[in-house]
VOMAR-322798 format. One record per residue (C-alpha): z, y, x; residue in three letters. Coordinates in steps of 0.25 Angstrom, whole numbers, plus 5000, padded with zeros to 4 digits. Layout:
N
ZYXala/...
//
This chain:
537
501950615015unk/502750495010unk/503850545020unk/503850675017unk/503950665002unk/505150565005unk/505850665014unk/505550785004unk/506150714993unk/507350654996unk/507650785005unk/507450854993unk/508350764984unk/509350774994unk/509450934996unk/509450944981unk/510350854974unk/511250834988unk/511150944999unk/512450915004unk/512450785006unk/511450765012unk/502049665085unk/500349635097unk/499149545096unk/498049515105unk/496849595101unk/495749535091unk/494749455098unk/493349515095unk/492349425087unk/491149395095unk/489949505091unk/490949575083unk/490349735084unk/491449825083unk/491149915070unk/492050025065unk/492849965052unk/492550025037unk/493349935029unk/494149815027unk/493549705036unk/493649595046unk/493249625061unk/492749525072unk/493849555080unk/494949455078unk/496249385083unk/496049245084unk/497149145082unk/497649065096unk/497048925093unk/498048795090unk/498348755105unk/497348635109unk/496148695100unk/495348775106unk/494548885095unk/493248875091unk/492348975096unk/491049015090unk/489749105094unk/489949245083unk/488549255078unk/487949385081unk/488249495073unk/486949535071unk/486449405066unk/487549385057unk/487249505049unk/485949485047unk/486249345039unk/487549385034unk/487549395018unk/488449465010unk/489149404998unk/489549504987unk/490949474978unk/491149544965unk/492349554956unk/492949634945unk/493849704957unk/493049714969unk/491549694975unk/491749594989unk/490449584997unk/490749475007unk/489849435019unk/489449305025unk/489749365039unk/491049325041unk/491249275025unk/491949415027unk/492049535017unk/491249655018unk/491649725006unk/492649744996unk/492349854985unk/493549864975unk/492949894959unk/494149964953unk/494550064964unk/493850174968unk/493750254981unk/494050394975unk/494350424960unk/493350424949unk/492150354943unk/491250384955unk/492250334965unk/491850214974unk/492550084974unk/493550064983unk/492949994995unk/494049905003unk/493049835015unk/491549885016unk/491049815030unk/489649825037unk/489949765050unk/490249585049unk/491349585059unk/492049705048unk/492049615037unk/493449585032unk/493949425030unk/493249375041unk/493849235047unk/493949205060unk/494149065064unk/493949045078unk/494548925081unk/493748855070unk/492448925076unk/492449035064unk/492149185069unk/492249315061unk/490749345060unk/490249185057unk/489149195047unk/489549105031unk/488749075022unk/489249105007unk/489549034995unk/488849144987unk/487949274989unk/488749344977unk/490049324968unk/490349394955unk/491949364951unk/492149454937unk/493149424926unk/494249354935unk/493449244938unk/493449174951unk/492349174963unk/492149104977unk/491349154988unk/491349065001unk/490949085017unk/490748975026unk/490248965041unk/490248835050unk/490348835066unk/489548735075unk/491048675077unk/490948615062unk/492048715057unk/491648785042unk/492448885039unk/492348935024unk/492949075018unk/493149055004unk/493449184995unk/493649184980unk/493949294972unk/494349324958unk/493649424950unk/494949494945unk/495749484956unk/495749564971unk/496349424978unk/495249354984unk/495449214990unk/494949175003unk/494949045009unk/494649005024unk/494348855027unk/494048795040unk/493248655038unk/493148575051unk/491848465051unk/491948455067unk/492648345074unk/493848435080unk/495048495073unk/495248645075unk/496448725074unk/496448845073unk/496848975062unk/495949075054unk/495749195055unk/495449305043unk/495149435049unk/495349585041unk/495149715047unk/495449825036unk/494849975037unk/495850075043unk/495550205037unk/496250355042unk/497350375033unk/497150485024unk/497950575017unk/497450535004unk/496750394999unk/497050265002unk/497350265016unk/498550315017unk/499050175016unk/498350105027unk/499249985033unk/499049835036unk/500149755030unk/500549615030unk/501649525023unk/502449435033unk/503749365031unk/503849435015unk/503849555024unk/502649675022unk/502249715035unk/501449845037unk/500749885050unk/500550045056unk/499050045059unk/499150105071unk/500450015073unk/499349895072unk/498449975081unk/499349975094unk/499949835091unk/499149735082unk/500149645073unk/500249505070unk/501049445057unk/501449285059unk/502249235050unk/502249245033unk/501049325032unk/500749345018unk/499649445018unk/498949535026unk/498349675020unk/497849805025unk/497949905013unk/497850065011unk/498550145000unk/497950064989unk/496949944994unk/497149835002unk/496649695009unk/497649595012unk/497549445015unk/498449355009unk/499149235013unk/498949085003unk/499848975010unk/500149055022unk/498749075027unk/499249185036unk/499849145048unk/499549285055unk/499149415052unk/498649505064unk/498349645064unk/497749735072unk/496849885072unk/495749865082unk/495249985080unk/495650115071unk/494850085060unk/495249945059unk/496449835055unk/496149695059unk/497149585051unk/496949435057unk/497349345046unk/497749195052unk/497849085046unk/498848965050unk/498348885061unk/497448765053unk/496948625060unk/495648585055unk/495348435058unk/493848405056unk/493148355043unk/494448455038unk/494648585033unk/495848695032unk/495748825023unk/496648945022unk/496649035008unk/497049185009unk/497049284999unk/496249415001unk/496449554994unk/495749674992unk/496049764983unk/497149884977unk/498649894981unk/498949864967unk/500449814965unk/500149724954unk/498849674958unk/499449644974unk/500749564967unk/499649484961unk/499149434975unk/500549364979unk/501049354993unk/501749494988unk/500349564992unk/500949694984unk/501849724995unk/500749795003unk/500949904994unk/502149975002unk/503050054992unk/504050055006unk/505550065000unk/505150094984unk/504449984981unk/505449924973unk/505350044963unk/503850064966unk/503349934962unk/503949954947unk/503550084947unk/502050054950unk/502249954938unk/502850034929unk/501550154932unk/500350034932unk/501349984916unk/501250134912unk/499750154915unk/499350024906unk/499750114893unk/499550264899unk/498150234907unk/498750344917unk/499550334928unk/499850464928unk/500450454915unk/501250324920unk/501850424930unk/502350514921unk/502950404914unk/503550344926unk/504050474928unk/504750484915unk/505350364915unk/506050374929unk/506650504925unk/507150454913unk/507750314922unk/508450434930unk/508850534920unk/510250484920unk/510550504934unk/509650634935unk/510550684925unk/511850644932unk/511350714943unk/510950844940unk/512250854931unk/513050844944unk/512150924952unk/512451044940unk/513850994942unk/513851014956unk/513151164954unk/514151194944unk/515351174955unk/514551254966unk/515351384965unk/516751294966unk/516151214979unk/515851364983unk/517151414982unk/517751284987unk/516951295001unk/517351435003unk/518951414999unk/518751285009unk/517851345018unk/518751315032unk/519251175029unk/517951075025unk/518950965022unk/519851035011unk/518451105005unk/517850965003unk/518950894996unk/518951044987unk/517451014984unk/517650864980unk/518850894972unk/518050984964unk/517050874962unk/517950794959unk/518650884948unk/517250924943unk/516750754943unk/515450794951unk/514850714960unk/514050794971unk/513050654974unk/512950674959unk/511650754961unk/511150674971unk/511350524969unk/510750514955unk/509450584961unk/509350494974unk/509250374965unk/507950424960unk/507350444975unk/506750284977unk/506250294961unk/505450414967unk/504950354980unk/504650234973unk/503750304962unk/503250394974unk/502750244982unk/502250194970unk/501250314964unk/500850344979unk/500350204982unk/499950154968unk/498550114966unk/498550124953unk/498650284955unk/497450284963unk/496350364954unk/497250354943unk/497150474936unk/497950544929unk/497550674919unk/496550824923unk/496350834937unk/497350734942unk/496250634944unk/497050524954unk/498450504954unk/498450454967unk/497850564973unk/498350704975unk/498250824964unk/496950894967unk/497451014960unk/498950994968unk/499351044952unk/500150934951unk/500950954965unk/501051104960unk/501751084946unk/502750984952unk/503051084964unk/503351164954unk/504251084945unk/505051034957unk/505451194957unk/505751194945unk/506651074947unk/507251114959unk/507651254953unk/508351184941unk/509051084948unk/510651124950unk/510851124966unk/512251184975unk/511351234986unk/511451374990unk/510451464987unk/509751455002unk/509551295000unk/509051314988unk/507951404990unk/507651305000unk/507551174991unk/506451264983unk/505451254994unk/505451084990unk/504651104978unk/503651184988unk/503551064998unk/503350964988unk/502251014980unk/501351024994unk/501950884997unk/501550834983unk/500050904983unk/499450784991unk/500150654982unk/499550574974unk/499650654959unk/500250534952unk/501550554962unk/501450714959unk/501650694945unk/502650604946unk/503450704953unk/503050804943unk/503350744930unk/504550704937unk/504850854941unk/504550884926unk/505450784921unk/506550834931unk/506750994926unk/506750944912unk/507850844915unk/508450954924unk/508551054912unk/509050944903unk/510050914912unk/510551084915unk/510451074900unk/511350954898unk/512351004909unk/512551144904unk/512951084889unk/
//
């Protein structure tokens, strides 16, 4: 849809004002007892790629419990902030579910939280570690720290895993959250009481929930990204699918994100030394997060600290993460001009309380920035229409020699001082201003529910009544007709059939980007007959 807006409007702009010048990795190694289960959220499976051992140490390997038995000791540990509700499990000191407080599923008071992971099955659980070389499996069995945590009113909590092998390793998972904050801090330590030094890396496996896209709600975004070498790298699904990726070098976060949620790991001191991705099965992405290679003499210890996110892809609040985390949200080539303008719509919103009032003033503002050079060119396109008759006489005095009727038609541009790019230039200008507006309102979180006035309950959601798409169908004729033009009558009948395809293009975008459009349209005839007014004195 993207696309064909692009396409429809630059083609349009172009008829109008200027018709004549016109990489493979081994597949995961399944954990011992893991049961293959269909995936529902964002979790960790058992399956996993393991690190290559340090040459001259062999891994660690230790007996998976039975799953059956696990469960049936397994406890869960419940986490409540002022943002989220986490309920963790000491299977595999992984996370079992994530429920987001101020986001709702659909719009309105009876909408249900937004639920980012909601696992049943231990080997689904997200932020599972997986150590092998220090004797550490996916599915080992901790004990916690605590049986509930309660962080409100930006206070700060612990909650700790530890497990032991029969080799003397204790390996410890340390999260701490903050009640006001999405950022969660995790800490993995490798403690060594027996008498050999190990070598070895670990491992922090993700598996985010790959849902059908849809034509409307918050899949439509629905990519693994990852930021290596200062560089966003975004991966096709089904690209990952056929040919599972590996990321080596400068990896500061991993994330898996929709239109407007996300998870992402994030490096502290370079704790990433790899990131590989893969898709084992449809419904499922697999990110195993490595760590440096660490040596662990005995009676010593060695920890690695990440930084975990769940939460809204909100600009301010992703900036806030560091390691440039914002950069998941891809405004493509506009995200110079969409970035302020998302800044300037969340500044308006503070004294108005509607984003659909923000818009409007947004809208305002941009046509009074470009005024000037509207003006100019509409001026040159009257000019232009002005000389029509003359330009027609010229071509048929000149109409066997091309040469002699060109330099006649520039010479009487020159005696008339008319620019025939006049029309044209000033409007192309405008062009990135629009997209980057258009990137911003069709992936802003802030839109999401937001509404606006009567029946126009969500602004990021499409018009229910297509009222909106309608009038603005209908202004564009209205603009169209008044705007001066030099093409022959045949052309133009065919350039009134634009306002035709953008209204049926406009009936399923988000309302806030159709009123945009509108007010804009609006704002345009009455600068147009201001302008014909002006000209014509």
């Amino acid at each position: 849809m993207e696309k064909r807006l692009i396409i429809a409007v630059v083609l349009s702009i172009g008829v109008l004002y200027a018709y004549s010048f016109i990489f493979p990795t081994p597949k995961p190694v399944p954990v011992p007892g893991a049961k293959q289960a269909a995936m529902t959220s964002a979790s960790a499976p058992a399956p996993t790629a393991v690190a290559a051992p340090t040459a001259g140490t062999a891994p660690v390997s230790v007996p998976a419990p039975q799953a059956g038995q696990a469960a049936a000791v397994a406890k869960d540990v419940t986490v409540d902030t002022d943002l989220y509700t986490a309920v963790f499990s000491t299977q595999g000191g992984g996370l079992k579910k994530f429920v987001l407080k101020k986001y709702k599923e659909t719009a309105g008071p009876q909408g249900k939280d937004v639920v980012l992971v909601n696992e049943t099955a231990p080997n689904r659980y997200a932020l599972l570690s997986d150590s092998r070389e220090f004797g550490i499996s996916p599915n080992a069995l901790y004990t916690a720290s605590t049986g509930e945590l309660k962080v409100t009113d930006g206070g700060k909590g612990t909650l700790e895993f530890a497990t032991s092998s029969p080799q003397g390793i204790t390996f410890r998972k340390v999260y701490t959250f903050s009640g006001d904050a999405y950022r969660i801090g995790l800490t993995e330590e490798v403690h060594n009481a027996g008498n050999v030094a190990l070598t070895g890396a670990m491992h922090l496996l993700q598996t985010s929930r790959v849902v059908d896209a849809k034509k409307e709600g918050r899949y439509e975004v629905h990519a693994p990204s990852t930021l290596i070498e200062g560089k966003v790298k975004v991966d096709k699904l089904d690209d990952v699918q056929k040919n599972p990726v590996q990321y080596s070098k400068d990896v500061a976060w991993s994330a898996f994100a929709d239109k407007y949620f996300m998870d992402g790991i994030i490096a502290e001191k370079g704790s990433i030394s790899q990131v590989r991705i893969s898709r084992p099965t449809n419904d499922a992405l697999q990110r195993d997060v490595v760590s440096p290679t660490v040596s662990v003499a005995p009676g010593q210890s060695s920890a690695v600290n990440y930084a975990i996110y769940y939460g809204p892809k909100d600009l301010d609040i992703l900036k806030v993460q560091g390691n440039r985390l914002e950069e998941v949200i891809d405004y493509g080539w506009f995200g110079p001009i969409a970035k302020p303008l998302i800044h300037s719509l969340k500044f308006l919103y503070k004294y108005t309380g509607n984003y659909g009032i923000a818009i409007i003033i947004i809208t305002f503002i941009l046509k009074l920035v470009f005024f000037p050079l509207t003006h100019k060119s509409y001026k040159s396109m009257k000019d232009m229409q002005k000389l029509q008759p003359k330009m027609t006489e010229l071509k048929e005095k000149y109409k066997n020699d091309r040469d002699a009727m060109n330099r006649a038609v520039m010479e009487l541009y020159k005696t008339h001082k008319v620019n025939p790019l006049g029309g044209c230039l000033p409007m192309l200008v405008q062009i990135p201003v629009f997209f980057g507006l258009y990137r911003a309102l069709m992936y802003s979180i802030e839109l999401r529910h937001a509404p606006f006035y009567l029946w126009i309950t969500d602004l990021s959601a499409k018009d229910p009544y297509y009222v909106t798409p309608i009038i603005m169908g209908a202004t564009m004729f209205i603009q169209q007709k008044m705007t001066p033009t030099n093409m022959d009558p045949v052309q133009a009948k065919m350039m009134l059939m634009l306002p035709i395809v953008f209204t049926f293009m406009f009936l399923n975008f988000p309302s806030g980007l159709v009123i945009y459009w509108l007010v804009n349209n609006v704002l345009t005839i009455a600068q147009q007959m201001y302008i014909n007014k002006a000209v014509a004195d």
